[in-house]
C-alpha positions as a printed Julia matrix, in Angstrom:
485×3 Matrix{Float64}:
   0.0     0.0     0.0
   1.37    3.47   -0.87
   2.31    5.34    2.02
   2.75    9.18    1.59
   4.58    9.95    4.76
   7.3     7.13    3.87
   7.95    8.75    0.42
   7.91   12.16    1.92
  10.72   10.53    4.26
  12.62    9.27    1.33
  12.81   12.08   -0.66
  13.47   14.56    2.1
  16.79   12.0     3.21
  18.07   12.28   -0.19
  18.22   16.08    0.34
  16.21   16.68   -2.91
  12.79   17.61   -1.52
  14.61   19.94    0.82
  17.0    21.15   -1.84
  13.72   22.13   -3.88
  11.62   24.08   -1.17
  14.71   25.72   -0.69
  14.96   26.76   -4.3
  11.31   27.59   -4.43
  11.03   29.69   -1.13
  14.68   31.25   -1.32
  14.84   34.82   -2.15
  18.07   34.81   -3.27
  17.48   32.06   -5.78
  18.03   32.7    -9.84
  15.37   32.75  -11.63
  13.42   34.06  -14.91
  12.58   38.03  -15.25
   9.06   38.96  -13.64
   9.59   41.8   -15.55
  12.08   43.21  -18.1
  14.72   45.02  -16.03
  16.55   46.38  -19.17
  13.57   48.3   -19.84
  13.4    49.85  -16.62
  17.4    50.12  -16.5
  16.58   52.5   -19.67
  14.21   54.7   -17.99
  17.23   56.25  -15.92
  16.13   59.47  -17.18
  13.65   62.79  -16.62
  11.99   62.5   -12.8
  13.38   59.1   -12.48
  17.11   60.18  -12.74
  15.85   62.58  -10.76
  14.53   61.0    -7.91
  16.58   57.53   -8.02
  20.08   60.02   -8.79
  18.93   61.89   -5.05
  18.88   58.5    -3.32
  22.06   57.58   -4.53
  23.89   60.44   -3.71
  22.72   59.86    0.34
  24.23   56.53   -0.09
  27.47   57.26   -1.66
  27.98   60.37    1.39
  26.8    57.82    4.33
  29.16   56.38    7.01
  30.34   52.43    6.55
  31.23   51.21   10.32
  31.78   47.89   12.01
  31.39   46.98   15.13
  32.21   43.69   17.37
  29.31   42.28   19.17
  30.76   39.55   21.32
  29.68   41.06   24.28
  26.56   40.21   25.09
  23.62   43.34   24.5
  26.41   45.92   22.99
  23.81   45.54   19.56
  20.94   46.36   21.62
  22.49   49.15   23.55
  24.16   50.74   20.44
  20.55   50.74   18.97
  19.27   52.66   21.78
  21.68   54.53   21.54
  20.61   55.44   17.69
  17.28   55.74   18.88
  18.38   58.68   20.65
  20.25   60.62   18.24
  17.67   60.15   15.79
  15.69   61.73   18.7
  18.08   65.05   17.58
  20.77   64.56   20.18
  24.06   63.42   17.88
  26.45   62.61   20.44
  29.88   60.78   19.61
  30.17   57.38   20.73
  33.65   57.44   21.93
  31.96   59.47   25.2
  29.98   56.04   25.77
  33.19   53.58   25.39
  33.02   52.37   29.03
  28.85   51.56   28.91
  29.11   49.95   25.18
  32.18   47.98   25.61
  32.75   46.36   22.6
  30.12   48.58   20.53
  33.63   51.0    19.95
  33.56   50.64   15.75
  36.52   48.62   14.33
  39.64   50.6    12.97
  39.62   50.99    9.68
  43.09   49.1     9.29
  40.66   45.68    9.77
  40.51   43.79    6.64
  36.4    43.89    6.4
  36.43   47.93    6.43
  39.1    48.08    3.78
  37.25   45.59    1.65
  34.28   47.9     2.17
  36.06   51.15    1.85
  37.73   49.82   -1.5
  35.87   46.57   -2.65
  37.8    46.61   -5.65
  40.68   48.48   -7.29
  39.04   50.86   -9.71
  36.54   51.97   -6.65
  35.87   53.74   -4.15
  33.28   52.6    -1.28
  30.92   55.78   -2.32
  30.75   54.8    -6.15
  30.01   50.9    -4.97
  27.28   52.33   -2.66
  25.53   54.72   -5.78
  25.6    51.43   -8.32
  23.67   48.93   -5.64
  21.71   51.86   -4.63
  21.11   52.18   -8.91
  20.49   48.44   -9.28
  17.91   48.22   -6.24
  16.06   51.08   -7.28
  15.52   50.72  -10.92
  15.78   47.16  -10.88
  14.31   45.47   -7.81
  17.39   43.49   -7.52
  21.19   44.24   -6.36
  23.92   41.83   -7.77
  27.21   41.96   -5.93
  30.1    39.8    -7.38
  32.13   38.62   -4.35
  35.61   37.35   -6.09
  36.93   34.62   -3.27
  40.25   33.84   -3.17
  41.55   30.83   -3.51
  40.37   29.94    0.49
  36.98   31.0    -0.63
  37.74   34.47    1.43
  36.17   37.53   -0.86
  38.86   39.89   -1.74
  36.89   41.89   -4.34
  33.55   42.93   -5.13
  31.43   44.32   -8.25
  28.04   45.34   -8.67
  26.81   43.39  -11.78
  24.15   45.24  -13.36
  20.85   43.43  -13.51
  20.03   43.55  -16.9
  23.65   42.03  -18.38
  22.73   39.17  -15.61
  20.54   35.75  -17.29
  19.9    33.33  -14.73
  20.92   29.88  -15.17
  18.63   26.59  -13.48
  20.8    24.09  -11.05
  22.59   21.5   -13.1
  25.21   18.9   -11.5
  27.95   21.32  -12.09
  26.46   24.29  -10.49
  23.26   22.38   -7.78
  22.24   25.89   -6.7
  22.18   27.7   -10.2
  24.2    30.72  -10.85
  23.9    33.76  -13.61
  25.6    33.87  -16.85
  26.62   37.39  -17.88
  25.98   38.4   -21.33
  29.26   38.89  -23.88
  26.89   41.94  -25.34
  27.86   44.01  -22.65
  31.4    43.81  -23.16
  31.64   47.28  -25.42
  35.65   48.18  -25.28
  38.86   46.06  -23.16
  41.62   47.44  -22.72
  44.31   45.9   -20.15
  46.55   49.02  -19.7
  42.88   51.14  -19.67
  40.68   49.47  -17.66
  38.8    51.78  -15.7
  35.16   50.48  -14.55
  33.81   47.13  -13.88
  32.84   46.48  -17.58
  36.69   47.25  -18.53
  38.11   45.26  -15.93
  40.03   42.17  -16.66
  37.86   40.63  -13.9
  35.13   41.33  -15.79
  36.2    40.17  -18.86
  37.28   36.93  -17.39
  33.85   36.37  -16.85
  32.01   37.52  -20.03
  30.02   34.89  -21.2
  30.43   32.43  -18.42
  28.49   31.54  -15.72
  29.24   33.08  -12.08
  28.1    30.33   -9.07
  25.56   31.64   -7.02
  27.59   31.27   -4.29
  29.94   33.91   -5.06
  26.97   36.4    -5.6
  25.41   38.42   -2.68
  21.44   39.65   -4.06
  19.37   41.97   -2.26
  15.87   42.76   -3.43
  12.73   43.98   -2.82
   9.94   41.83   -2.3
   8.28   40.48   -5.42
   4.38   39.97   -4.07
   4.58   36.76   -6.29
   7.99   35.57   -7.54
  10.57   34.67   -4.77
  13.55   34.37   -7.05
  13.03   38.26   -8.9
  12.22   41.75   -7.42
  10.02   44.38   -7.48
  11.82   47.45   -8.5
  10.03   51.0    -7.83
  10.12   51.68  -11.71
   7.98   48.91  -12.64
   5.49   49.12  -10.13
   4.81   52.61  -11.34
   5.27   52.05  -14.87
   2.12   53.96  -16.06
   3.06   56.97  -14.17
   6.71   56.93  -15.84
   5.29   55.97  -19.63
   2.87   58.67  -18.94
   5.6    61.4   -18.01
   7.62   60.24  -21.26
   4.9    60.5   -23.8
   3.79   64.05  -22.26
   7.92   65.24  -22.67
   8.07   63.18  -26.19
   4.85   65.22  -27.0
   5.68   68.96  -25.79
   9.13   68.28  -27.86
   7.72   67.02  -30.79
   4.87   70.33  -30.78
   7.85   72.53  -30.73
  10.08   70.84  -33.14
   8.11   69.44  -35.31
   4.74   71.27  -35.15
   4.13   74.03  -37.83
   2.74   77.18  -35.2
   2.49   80.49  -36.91
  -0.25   81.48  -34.41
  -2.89   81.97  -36.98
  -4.07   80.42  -40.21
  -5.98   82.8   -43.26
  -8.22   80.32  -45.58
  -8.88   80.46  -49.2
 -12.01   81.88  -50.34
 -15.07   80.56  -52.13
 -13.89   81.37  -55.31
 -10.86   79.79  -55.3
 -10.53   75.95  -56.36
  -6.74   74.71  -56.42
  -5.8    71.07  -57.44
  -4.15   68.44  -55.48
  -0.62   69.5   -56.94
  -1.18   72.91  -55.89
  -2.31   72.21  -52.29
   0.72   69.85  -51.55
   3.27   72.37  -53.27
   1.36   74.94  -50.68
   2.06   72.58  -47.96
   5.72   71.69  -48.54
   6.55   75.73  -48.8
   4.42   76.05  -45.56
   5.94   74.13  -43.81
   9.46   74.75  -45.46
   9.02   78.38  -44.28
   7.14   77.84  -41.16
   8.07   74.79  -39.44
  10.3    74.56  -36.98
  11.01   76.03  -33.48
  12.7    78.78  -34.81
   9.4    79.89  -36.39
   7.25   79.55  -33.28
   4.6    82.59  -33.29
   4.97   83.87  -36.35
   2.14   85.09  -38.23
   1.1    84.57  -41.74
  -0.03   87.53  -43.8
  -1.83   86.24  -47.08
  -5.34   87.41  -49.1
  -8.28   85.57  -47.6
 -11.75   86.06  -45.86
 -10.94   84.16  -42.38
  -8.42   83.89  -39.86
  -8.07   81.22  -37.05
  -6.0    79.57  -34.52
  -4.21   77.07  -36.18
  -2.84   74.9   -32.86
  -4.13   73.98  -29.17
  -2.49   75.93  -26.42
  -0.51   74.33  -23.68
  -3.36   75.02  -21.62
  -6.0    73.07  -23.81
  -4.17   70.23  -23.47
  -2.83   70.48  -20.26
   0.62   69.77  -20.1
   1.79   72.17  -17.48
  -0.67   70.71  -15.29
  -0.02   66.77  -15.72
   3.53   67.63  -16.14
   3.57   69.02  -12.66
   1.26   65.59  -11.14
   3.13   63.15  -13.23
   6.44   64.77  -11.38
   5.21   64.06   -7.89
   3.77   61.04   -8.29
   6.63   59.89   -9.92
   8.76   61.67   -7.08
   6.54   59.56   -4.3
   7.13   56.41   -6.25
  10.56   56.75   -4.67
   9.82   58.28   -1.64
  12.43   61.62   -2.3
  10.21   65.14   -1.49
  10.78   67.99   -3.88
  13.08   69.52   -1.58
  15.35   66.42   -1.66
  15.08   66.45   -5.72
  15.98   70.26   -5.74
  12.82   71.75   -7.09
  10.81   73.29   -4.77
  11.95   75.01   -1.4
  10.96   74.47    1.98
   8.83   77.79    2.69
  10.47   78.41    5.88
  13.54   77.01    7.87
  11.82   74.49    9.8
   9.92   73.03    6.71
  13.18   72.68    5.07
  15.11   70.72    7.77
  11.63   68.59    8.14
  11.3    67.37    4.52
  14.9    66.35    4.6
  14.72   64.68    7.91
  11.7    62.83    6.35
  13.51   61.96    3.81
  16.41   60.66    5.52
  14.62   58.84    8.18
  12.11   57.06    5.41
  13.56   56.39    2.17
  17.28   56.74    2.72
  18.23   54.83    6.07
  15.62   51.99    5.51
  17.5    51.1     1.97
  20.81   51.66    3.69
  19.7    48.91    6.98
  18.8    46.62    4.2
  22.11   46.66    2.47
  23.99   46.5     5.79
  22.37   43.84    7.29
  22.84   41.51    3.92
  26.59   42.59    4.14
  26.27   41.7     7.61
  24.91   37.87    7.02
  26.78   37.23    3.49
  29.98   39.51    3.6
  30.93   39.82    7.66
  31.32   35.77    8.71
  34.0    35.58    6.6
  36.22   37.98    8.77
  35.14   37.08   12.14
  32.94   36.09   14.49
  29.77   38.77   15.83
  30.67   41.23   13.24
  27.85   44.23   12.14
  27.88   46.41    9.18
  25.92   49.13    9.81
  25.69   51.97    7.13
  24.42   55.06    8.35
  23.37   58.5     6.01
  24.05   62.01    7.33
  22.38   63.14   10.14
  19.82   66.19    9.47
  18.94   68.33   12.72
  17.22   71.48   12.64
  19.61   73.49   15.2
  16.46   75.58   16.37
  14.92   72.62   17.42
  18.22   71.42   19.12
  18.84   74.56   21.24
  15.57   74.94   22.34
  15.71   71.26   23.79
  19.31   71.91   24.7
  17.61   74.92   26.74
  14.74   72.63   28.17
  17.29   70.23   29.38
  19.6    72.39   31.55
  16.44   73.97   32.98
  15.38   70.57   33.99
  18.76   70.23   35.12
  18.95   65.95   33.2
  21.78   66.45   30.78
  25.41   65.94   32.58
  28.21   68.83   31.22
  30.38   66.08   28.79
  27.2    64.81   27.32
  26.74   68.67   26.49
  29.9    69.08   25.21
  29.43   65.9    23.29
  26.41   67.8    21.24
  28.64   70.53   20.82
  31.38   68.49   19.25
  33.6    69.11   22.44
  36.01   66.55   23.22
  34.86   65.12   27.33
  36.59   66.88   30.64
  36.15   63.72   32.91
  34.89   63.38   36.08
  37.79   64.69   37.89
  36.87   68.26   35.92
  33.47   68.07   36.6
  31.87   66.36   33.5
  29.49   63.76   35.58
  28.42   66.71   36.64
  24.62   67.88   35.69
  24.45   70.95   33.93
  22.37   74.1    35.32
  21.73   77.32   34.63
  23.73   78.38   38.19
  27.0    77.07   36.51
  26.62   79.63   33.82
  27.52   82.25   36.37
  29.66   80.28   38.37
  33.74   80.08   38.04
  35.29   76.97   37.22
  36.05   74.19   40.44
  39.83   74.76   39.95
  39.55   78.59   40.01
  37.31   78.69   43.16
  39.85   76.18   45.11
  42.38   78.48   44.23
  40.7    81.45   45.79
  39.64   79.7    48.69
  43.17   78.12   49.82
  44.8    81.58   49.48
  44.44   84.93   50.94
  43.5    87.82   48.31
  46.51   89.5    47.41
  46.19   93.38   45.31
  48.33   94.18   42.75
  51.93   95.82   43.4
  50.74   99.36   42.22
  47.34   99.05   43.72
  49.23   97.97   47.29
  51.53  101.76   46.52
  48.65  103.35   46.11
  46.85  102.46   48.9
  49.67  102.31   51.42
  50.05  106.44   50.71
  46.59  107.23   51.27
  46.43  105.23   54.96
  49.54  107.38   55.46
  48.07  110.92   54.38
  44.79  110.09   56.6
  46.66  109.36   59.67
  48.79  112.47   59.42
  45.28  114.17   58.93
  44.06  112.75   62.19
  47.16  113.31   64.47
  46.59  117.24   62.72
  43.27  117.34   63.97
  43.52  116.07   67.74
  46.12  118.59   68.31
């Protein structure tokens, strides 16, 4: 009799059942386009470049550090800790060194921050941040090469671009799969030139040949459907973007190609001209009026009527869906106006808000995502309890920060070296007084030292001050023996 459970049993001993859920339900599996990422790669332009170009730029200026979390709860107190400089109190971390322990970041002579200061040797960190940044954004799907040495330790890395990347199935030779890279993208090799990843000779080593999946790192965004492709921001707004194309495609075409001399004057009844002599009329129209050059000229002929011979921009509307298209298109990536450069902020506060907004929604979540894959694929290799975190600039409105400075010392809750920490100011120690809590009193008061000093010696006047008034006790005892006589 047939037994399910036993043949469930079987198959899951020989590995192969679990070797296809895991193909099936892993994210970072290969597998066939959900959508055509060359298309959206090509759409890098107008309100996308825009938008996705804004994004980037946050990532290439944000801070790479790693930390060692061996001891147990320095993650979860260095996380607080962000908590509360997100909170608008930026305070260096070096002033917390005794509470976080082994929190402090690694040097940057370790070999994981100089992989991920210079993952390869024709770029920088920033520029390897902008292209995964690129990929994710357009594409749904980040493709990091991670060359291994021959230990299987990465010593370079390369952002592959999505669109040069075909996946390949599992065979015996590669039993998780892998992604052939297409010789078409190989434009011009040079060994003596090679300047960027498609003139490397790493690259061209692997032109046409299959990379294992094994050496590739992806990050993507959740496909609602497909666990082996992402969903990239373009394509899930893809109306919104072919809309905002055909509207530009349109308003250029009107101006360079559409005949506009304002007004138009008709022939009268009388007249009757043939076919030959209409289409002779129309190449020397629009031989003499096409064009932008010739925008709003008028034409001055005999006739009987005169009328508007095109639409205005505000009949059909293009200032006006020009302007929607822009935000929604702007929204579909989550970057305000201010953050794109088109609009300001109205007022001081607005401005630091928006950008804050930005930061805080669009730009750290992206830059969490990409750290913590570096942290599961890319950190092991180096050591034990290793985090990547990547953080973008900090945006504080300093309004906002000296009013809550202010609020602080009233309530006297903020210490005088976690003050100076805000400041920028390097900490005095307890034995200066930096434990100490800061209130408004100390404003007024002199420092410890200086007050010690006064107290342990007597008050002493200056040498000319002790001339002068020497003389005048003199002159007003002479006065007084004067007067009892």
């Amino acid at each position: 009799m047939w037994n399910p459970f036993k043949q469930f049993a079987a198959r899951f001993k020989t590995h192969r059942f679990a070797v296809a859920l895991r193909t099936a339900l892993g994210s970072g599996q290969p597998g066939s386009w959900s959508s055509d990422h060359r298309q959206e790669s090509e759409q890098f332009t107008g309100w996308t470049f825009v938008a996705v170009r804004a994004i980037c730029l946050q990532a290439m200026q944000a801070s790479v550090i790693v930390y060692d979390d061996s001891v147990n709860g320095s993650k979860q107190k260095r996380m607080n800790h962000k908590l509360q400089v997100d909170s608008g109190y930026s305070q260096t971390k070096s002033l917390y060194a005794e509470e976080y322990g082994s929190s402090i970041p690694l040097s940057n002579d370790h070999s994981l921050c100089r992989i991920l200061k210079h993952p390869n040797p024709t770029q920088s960190g920033a520029s390897f941040r902008y292209e995964r940044v690129l990929q994710l954004q357009l594409t749904g799907t980040s493709i990091v090469w991670n060359v291994p040495n021959k230990f299987g330790k990465t010593v370079q890395r390369y952002v592959i671009p999505t669109t040069i990347a075909t996946p390949v199935a599992p065979t015996d030779d590669l039993p998780e799969g892998g992604y052939k890279i297409q010789l078409s993208s190989l434009r011009y090799y040079h060994e003596s030139y090679g300047g960027t990843f498609t003139e490397t000779g790493a690259f061209h080593q692997v032109a046409g040949k299959i990379i294992p999946l094994a050496q590739l790192q992806i990050t993507r965004w959740p496909h609602p459907v497909y666990k082996d492709d992402g969903q990239s921001p373009v394509s899930a707004g893809a109306k919104w973007i072919d809309s905002a194309n055909q509207i530009d495609a349109a308003r250029w075409a009107q101006m360079n190609n559409g005949a506009d001399p304002s007004i138009v004057v008709t022939c009268g009844k009388g007249m009757n001209p043939t076919r030959e002599e209409l289409e002779a009329a129309a190449a020397m129209f629009e031989q003499k009026y096409g064009g932008t050059e010739n925008t709003g000229k008028a034409i001055f002929t005999t006739g009987e009527q005169v009328v508007a011979l095109t639409a205005t921009p505000r009949e059909m509307a293009y200032n006006e869906s020009f302007i929607q298209l822009r935000d929604a298109i702007l929204a579909l990536h989550g970057v305000p106006g201010i953050a794109a450069g088109i609009s300001d902020g109205g007022s001081y506060a607005a401005f630091y808000a928006s950008l804050k907004q930005f930061i805080s929604l669009t730009v750290q979540p992206i830059l969490d995502l990409l750290a913590e894959d570096d942290t599961e694929h890319l950190a092991p290799q180096f050591g034990k309890n290793l985090t990547i975190e990547i953080e973008a600039t900090h945006i504080d409105d300093p309004d906002i920060l000296e009013k809550r400075l202010a609020t602080d010392i009233r309530a006297q809750i903020i210490k005088v070296d976690e003050l100076r920490a805000i400041r920028g100011l390097p900490p005095l120690g307890a034995e200066q007084g930096g434990d100490q809590l800061v209130s408004q009193e100390m404003k007024h008061q002199p420092p410890a030292q200086e007050l010690k000093r006064k107290d342990s010696s007597p008050p002493v006047l200056p040498a000319d001050k002790a001339v002068l008034n020497t003389t005048k006790l003199q002159m007003q005892n002479r006065l007084a023996r004067h007067s009892t006589r």
